[in-house]
C-alpha positions in Angstrom: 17.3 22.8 -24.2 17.8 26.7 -24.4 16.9 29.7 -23.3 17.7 32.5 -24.4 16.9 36.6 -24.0 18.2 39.7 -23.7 16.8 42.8 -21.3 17.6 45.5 -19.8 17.9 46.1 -15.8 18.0 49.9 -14.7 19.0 48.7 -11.1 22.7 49.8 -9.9 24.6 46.3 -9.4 25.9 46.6 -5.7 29.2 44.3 -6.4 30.6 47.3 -8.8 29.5 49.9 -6.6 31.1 48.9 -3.7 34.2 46.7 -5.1 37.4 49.2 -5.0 38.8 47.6 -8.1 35.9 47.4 -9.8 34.2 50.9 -9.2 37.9 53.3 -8.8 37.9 56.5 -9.9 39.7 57.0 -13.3 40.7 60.3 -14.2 39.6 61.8 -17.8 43.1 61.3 -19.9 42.7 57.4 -18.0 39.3 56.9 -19.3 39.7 58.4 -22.7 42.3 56.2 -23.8 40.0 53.0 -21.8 37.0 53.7 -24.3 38.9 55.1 -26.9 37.7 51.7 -29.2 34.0 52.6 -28.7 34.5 56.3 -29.1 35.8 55.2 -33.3 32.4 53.4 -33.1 30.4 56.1 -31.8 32.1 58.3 -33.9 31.4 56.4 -37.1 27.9 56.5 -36.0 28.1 60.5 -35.8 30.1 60.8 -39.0 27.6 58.2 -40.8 24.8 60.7 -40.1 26.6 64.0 -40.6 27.6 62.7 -44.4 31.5 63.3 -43.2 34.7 61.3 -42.7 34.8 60.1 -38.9 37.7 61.3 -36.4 37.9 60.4 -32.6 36.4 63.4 -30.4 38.0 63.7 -26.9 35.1 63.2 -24.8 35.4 64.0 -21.3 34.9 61.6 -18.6 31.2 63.4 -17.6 30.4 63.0 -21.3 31.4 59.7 -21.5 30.1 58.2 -18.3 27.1 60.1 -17.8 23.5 58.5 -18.2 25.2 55.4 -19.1 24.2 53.1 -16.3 21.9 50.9 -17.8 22.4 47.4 -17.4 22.2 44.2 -19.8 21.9 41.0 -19.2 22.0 38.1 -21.6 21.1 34.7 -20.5 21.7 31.7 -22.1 20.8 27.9 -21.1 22.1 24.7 -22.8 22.2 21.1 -21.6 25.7 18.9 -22.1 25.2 14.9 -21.7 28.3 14.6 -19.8 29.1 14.9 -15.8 29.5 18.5 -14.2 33.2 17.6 -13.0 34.0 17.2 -16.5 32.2 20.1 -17.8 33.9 22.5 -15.5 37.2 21.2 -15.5 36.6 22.4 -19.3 35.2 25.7 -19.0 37.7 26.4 -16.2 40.8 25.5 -18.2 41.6 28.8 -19.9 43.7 27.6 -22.9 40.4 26.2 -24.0 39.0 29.7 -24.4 39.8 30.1 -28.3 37.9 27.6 -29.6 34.5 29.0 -27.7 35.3 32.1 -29.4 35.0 33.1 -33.5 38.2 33.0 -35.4 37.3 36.2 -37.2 37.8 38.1 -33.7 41.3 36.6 -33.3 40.9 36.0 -29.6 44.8 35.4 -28.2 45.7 34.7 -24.5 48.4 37.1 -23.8 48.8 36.0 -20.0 52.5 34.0 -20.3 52.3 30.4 -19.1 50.0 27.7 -17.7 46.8 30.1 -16.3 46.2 28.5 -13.0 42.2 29.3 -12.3 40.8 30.2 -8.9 39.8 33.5 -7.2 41.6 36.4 -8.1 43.2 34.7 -11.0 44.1 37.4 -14.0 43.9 37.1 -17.1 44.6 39.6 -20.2 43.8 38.6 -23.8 43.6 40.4 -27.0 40.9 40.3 -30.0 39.5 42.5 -33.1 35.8 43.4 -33.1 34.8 44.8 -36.4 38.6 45.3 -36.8 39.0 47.7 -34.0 42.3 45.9 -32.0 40.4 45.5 -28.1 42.9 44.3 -25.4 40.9 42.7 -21.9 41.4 42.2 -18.4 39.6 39.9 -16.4 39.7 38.6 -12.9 38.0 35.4 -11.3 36.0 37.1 -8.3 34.0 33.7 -7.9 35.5 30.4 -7.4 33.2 27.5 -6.4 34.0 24.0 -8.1 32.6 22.5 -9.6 29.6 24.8 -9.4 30.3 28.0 -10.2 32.9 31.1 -11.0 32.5 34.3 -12.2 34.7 36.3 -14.4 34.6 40.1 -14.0 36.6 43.4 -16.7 38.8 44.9 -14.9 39.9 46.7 -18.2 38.5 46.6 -21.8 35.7 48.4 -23.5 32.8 47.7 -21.1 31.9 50.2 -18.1 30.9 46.7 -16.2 31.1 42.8 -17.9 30.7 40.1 -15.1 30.0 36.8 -16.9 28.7 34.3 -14.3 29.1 30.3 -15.5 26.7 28.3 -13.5 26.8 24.2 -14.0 24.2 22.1 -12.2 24.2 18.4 -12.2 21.9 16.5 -13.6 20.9 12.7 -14.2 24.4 11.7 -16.2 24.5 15.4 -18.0 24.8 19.1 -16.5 22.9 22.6 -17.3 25.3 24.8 -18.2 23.8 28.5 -17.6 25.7 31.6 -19.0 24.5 34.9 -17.6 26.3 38.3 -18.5 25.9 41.4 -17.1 27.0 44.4 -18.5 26.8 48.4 -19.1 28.3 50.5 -21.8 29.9 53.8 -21.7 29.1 56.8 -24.3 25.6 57.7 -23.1 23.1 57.2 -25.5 25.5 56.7 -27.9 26.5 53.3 -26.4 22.6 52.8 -26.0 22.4 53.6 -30.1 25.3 51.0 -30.4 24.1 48.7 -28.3 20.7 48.4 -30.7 22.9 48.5 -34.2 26.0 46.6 -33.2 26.5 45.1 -29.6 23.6 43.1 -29.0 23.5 41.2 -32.1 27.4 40.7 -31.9 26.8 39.3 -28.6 24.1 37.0 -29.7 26.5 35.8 -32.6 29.7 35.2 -30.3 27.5 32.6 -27.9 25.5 31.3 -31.0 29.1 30.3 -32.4 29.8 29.1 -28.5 26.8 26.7 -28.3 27.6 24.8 -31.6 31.8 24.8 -30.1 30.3 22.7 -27.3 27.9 20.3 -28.9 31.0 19.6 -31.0 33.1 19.1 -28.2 31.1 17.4 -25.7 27.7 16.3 -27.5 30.0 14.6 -30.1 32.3 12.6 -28.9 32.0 9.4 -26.9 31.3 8.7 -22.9 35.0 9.6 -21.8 36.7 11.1 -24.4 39.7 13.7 -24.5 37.7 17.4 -24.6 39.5 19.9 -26.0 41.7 21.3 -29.3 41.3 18.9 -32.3 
């Protein structure tokens, strides 16, 4: 079973708002260089309609923050036939990351050495979208086994990601439930984006994520070894 859908929420999210990590001031040199792989983008867009070759404008951080607090959710639903200890010791064992993620965006773990998950965990990773080099941090700000945790950008192209990863037992299987919330810089330009590029990519990345688990859970026998072929 799966559900599935993507809206937008106009309400502030308290948790970035008040969080000191999560809502400091950057200064505008700081949050140029944060966005600067959605400013290409954006410019691409502009250059696309002005019939000219694109260059990177140096937006300052009013222009680049301002009106752009709308929020997205995506939401997605999907039922494993396997026990939620087991499911969560997966999705909470980072080196499994990769193969949930397409090889075309070359997702590497740059974090050196085992990644031992729990709250306040860091992790930093690198990956290409549409061939523009993205480098991520992320933080576990949630940490309930085998229930729940939450993984929150602490850097990366976002203005707020928080990806919450819900499992809920079942009779001899578990829901898994995904639910993302995030906001993009740039204005209406990240709005424009958002409709052309972002949503679909986003809608590709967990379509490619559902199939990675059937084939490693829905698969393989009661008791099997999860994880890299």
């Amino acid at each position: 079973m799966e559900r599935d859908f993507l809206n937008r929420n106009r309400t502030n999210d308290r948790k970035s708002s008040t969080n000191p990590v999560l809502a400091g001031s950057l200064s505008a040199t700081a949050v140029q260089d944060r966005w600067r792989p959605w400013l290409l983008w954006a410019n691409r867009l502009i250059a696309f309609g002005r019939h000219r070759p694109y260059r990177i404008h140096a937006f300052t951080s009013r222009q680049m923050m301002g009106n752009a607090m709308s929020m997205y959710r995506l939401i997605r639903e999907q039922i494993i036939a396997r026990p939620v200890e087991e499911v969560f010791r997966f999705f909470a064992d980072a080196s499994n990351l990769k193969m949930l993620i397409p090889p075309r965006l070359r997702f590497q773990i740059l974090t050196p050495g085992d990644i031992e998950m729990r709250g306040g965990t860091i992790i930093q990773y690198a990956l290409r979208i549409h061939g523009v080099p993205i480098r991520w941090m992320a933080t576990i700000t949630e940490w309930n086994p085998p229930f729940e945790f939450v993984d929150t950008q602490l850097q990366g192209p976002y203005l707020f990601w928080q990806h919450r990863h819900t499992f809920e037992p079942l009779d001899k299987a578990t829901r898994m439930i995904d639910e993302v919330n995030y906001r993009l810089p740039l204005g209406w330009i990240g709005q424009a984006m958002h409709s052309l590029l972002i949503r679909d990519d986003l809608e590709t990345i967990f379509n490619y994520r559902k199939r990675a688990v059937i084939s490693q859970f829905e698969t393989r026998p009661p008791n099997a070894p999860v994880g890299l072929d």
